[in-house]
One Martini backbone bead per residue (centre of mass of N, CA, C, O) as a GRO file, in nm:
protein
  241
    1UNK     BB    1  11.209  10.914  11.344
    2UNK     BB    2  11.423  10.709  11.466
    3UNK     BB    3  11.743  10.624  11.339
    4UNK     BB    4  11.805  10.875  11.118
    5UNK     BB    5  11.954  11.062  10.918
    6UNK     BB    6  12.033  11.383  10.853
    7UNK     BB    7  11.968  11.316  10.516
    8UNK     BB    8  11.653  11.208  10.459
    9UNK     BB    9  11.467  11.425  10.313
   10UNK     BB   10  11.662  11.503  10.092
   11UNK     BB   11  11.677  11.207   9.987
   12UNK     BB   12  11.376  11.209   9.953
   13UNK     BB   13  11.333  11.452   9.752
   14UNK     BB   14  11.532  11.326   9.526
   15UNK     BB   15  11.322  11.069   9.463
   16UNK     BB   16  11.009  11.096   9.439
   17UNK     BB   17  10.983  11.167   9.104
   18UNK     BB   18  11.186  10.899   8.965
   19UNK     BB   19  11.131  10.668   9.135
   20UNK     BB   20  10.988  10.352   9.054
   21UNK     BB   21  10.829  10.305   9.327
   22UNK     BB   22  10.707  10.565   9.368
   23UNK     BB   23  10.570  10.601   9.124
   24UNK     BB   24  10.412  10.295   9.143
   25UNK     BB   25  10.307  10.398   9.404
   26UNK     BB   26  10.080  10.622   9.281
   27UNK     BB   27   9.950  10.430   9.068
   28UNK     BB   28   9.797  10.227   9.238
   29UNK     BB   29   9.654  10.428   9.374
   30UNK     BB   30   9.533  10.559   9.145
   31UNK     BB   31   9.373  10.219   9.106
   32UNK     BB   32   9.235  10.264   9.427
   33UNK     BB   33   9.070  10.563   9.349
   34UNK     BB   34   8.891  10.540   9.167
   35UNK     BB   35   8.618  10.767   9.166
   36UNK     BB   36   8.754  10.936   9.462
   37UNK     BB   37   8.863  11.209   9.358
   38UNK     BB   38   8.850  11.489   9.540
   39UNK     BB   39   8.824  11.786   9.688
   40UNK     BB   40   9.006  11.672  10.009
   41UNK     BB   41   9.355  11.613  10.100
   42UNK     BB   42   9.529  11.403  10.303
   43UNK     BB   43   9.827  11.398  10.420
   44UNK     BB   44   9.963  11.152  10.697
   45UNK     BB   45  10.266  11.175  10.650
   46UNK     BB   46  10.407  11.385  10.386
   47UNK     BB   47  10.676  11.440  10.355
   48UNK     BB   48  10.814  11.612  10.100
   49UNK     BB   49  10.540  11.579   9.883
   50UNK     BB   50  10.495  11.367   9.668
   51UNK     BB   51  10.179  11.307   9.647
   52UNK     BB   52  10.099  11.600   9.625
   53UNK     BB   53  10.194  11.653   9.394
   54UNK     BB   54  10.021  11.447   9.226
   55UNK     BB   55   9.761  11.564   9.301
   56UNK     BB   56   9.811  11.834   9.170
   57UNK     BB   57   9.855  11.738   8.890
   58UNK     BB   58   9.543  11.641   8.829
   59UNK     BB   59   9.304  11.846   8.975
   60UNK     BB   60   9.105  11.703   9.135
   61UNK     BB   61   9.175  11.929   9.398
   62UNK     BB   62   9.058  12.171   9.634
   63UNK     BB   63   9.227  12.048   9.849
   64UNK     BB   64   9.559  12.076  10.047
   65UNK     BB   65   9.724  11.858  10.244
   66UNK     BB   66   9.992  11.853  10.491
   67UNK     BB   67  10.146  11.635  10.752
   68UNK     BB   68  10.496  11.632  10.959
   69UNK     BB   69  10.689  11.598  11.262
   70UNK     BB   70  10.857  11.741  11.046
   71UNK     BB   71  10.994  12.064  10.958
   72UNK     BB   72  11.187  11.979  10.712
   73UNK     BB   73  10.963  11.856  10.552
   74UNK     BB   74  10.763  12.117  10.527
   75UNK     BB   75  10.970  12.302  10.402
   76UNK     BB   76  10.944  12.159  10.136
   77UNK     BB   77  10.672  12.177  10.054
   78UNK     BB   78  10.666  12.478  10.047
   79UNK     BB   79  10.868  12.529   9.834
   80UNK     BB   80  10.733  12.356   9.619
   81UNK     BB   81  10.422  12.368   9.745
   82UNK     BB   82  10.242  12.658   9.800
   83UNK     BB   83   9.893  12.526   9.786
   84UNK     BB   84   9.987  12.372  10.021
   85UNK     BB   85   9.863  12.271  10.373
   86UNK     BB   86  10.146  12.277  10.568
   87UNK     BB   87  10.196  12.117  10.887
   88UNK     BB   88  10.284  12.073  11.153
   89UNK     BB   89  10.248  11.734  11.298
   90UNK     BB   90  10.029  11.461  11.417
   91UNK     BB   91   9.879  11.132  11.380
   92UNK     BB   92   9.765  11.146  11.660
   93UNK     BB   93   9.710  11.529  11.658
   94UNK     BB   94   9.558  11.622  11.453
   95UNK     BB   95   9.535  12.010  11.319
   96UNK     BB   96   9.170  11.921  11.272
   97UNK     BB   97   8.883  11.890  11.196
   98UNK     BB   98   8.583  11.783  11.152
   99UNK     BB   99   8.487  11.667  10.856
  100UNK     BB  100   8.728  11.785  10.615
  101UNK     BB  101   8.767  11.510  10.426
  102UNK     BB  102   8.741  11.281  10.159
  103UNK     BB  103   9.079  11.204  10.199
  104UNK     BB  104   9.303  10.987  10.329
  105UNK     BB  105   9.656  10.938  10.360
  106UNK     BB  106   9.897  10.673  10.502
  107UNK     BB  107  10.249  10.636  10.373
  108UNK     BB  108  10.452  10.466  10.583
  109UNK     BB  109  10.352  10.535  10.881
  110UNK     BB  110  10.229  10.295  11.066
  111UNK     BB  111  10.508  10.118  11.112
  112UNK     BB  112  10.584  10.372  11.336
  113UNK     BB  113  10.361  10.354  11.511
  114UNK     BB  114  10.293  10.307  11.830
  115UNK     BB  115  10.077  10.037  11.921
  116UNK     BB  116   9.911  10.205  12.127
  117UNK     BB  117   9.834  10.449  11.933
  118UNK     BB  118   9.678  10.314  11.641
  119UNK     BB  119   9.371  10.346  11.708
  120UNK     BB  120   9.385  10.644  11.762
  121UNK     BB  121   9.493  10.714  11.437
  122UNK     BB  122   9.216  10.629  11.335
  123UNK     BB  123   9.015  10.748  11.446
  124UNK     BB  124   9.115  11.052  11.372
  125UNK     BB  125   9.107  10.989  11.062
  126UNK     BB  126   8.785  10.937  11.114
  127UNK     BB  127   8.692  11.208  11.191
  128UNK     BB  128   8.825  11.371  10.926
  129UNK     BB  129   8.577  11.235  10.796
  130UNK     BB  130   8.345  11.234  10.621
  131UNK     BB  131   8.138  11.067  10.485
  132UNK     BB  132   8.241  10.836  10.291
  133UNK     BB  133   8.510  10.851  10.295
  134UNK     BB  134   8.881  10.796  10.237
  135UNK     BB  135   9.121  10.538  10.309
  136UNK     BB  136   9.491  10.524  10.257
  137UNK     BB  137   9.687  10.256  10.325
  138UNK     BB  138  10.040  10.242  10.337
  139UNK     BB  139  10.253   9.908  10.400
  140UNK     BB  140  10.414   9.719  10.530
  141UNK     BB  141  10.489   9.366  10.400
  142UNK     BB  142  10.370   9.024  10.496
  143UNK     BB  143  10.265   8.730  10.603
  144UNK     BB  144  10.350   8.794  10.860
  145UNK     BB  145  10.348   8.952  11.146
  146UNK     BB  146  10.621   9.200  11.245
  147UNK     BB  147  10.788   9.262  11.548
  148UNK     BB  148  11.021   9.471  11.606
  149UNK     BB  149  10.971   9.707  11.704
  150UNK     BB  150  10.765   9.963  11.862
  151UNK     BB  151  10.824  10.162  11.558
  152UNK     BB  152  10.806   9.846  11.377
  153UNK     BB  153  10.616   9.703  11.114
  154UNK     BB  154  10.473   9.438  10.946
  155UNK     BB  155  10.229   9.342  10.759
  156UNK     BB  156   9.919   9.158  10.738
  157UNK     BB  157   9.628   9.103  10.576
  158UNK     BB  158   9.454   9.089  10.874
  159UNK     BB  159   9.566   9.304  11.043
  160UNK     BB  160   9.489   9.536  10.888
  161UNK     BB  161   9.199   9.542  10.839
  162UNK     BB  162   9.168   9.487  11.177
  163UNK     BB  163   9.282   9.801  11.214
  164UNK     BB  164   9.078   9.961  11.007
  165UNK     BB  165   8.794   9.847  11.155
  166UNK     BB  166   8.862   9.965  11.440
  167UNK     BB  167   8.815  10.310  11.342
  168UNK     BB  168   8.549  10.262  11.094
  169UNK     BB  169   8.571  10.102  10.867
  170UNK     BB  170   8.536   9.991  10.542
  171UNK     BB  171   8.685   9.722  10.354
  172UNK     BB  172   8.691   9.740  10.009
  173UNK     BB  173   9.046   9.709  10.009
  174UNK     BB  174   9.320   9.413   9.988
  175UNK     BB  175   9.658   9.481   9.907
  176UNK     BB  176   9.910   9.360   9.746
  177UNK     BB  177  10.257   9.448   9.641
  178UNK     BB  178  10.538   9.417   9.462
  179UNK     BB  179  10.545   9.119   9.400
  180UNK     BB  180  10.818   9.006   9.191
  181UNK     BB  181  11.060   9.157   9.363
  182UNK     BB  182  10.998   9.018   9.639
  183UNK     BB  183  11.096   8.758   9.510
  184UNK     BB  184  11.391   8.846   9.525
  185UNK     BB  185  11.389   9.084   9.750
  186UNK     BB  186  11.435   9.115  10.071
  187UNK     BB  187  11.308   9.217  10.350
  188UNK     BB  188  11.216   9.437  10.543
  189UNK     BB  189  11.409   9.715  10.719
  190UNK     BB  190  11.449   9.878  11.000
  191UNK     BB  191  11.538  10.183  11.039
  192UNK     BB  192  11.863  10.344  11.036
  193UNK     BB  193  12.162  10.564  11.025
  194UNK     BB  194  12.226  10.413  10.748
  195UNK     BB  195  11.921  10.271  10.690
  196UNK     BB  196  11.633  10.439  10.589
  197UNK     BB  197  11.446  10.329  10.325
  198UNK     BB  198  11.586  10.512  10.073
  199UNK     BB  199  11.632  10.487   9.752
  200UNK     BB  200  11.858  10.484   9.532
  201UNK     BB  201  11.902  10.594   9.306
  202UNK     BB  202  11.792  10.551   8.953
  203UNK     BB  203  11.853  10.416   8.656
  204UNK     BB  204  11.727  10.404   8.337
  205UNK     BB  205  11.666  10.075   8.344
  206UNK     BB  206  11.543  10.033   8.638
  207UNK     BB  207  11.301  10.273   8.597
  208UNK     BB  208  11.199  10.082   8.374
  209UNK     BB  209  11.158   9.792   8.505
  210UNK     BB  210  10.990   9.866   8.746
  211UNK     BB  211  10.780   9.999   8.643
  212UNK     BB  212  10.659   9.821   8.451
  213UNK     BB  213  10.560   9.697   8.701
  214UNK     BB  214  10.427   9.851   8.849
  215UNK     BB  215  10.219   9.900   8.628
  216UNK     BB  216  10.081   9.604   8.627
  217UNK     BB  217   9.943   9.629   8.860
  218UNK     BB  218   9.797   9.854   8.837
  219UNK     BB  219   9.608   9.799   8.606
  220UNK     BB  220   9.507   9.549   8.742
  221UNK     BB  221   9.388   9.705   9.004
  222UNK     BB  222   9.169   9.881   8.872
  223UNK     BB  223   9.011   9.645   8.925
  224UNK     BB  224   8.761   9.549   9.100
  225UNK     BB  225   8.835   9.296   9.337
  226UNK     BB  226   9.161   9.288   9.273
  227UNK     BB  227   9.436   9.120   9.382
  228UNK     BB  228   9.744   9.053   9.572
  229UNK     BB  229   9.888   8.809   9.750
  230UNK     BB  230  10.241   8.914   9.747
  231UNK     BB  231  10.422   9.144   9.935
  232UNK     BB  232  10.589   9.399  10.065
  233UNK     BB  233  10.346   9.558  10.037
  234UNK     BB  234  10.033   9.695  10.182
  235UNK     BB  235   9.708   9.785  10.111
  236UNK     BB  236   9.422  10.018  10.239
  237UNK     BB  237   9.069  10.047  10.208
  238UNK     BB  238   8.866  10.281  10.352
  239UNK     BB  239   8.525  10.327  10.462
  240UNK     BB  240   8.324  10.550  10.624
  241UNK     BB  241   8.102  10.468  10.891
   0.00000   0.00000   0.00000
């Protein structure tokens, strides 16, 4: 990504495992996954590799994986989860055969693709998908489809939709998420150099209240066909057709 700190990575590895919305959005997928986790698992665009850990943690996959156009990050990786094998990589040309995961994620990666990029990139992912293997894209809400510049996007859920059926996808689950904070505050805004995305660190009382908002999400959302209507988050569950 341009346009960010030279302490990005670092400062995205201190907040991780800790801070309320990184947890409540892995609780999140976790109940938008039930019944899917097994097997071999793609981080694509795995940053310093907080969901691989989450994903370590539950015991849950046969194979971890995880890639990310930052050297930085993949050494933070490397460093702390030393089973996971996490590779320098783009999500345009990524460095797997066909055929190889059971599901993929990527996380707050698509608003960064380049549009002419993006069909590309689904279609890339969905090449490394078994049969029936599952997509899970995590990216900036809004109500309608913002494009600030040509590498950070906001989708609506109509846009992002067809753009994971677009790359061969049959989408399952289509749902806005951390609604009650977004009615509170401002629209998600493109990282400058200053500004780069990475919430900080949050107190203990923070921690507990933001939690548990998006835990009653979370709860909410693990059962199937249920939406929320708007966020500034939008998740896309896509099964390989």
């Amino acid at each position: 990504m341009r346009g960010v700190p030279s302490d990005y990575y670092a400062r995205l590895h201190e907040v991780e495992a800790s801070h309320w919305w990184l947890v409540g959005m892995r609780r999140i997928a976790a109940g938008l996954l039930e019944g899917r986790t097994g097997g071999a698992l793609l981080d694509a665009g795995c940053g310093t590799g907080g969901f691989l850990a989450w994903a370590a943690a539950t015991g849950s996959f046969d194979r971890l994986c995880g890639i990310d156009v930052s050297p930085e990050a993949i050494e933070w990786v490397r460093s702390s989860l030393p089973r996971v094998e996490a590779l320098v990589g783009s999500v345009v040309t990524p460095p797997f055969d066909d055929e190889e995961f059971d599901l993929v994620v990527l996380n707050d990666v698509l608003q960064h693709v380049p549009e002419d990029a993006v069909s590309r990139v689904l279609m890339e992912l969905r090449r490394m998908l078994r049969p029936g293997g599952a997509l899970l894209v995590r990216t900036n809400g809004a109500r309608r489809l913002r494009l600030v510049r040509p590498d950070w996007r906001a989708y609506d859920a109509a846009t992002l939709g067809a753009v994971v059926r677009s790359g061969g996808f049959r989408v399952e689950r289509l749902t806005y998420a951390n609604c009650l904070l977004s009615l509170m505050a401002a629209a998600p805004q493109p990282p400058t150099e200053t500004s780069c995305g990475i919430p900080q660190p949050a107190g203990r009382v923070k921690n507990a209240i933001g939690g548990a908002l998006l835990g009653l999400e979370a709860r909410y959302l693990r059962r199937p066909g249920r939406t929320i209507p708007y966020g500034h988050t939008l998740l896309a569950l896509g099964v390989a057709v």
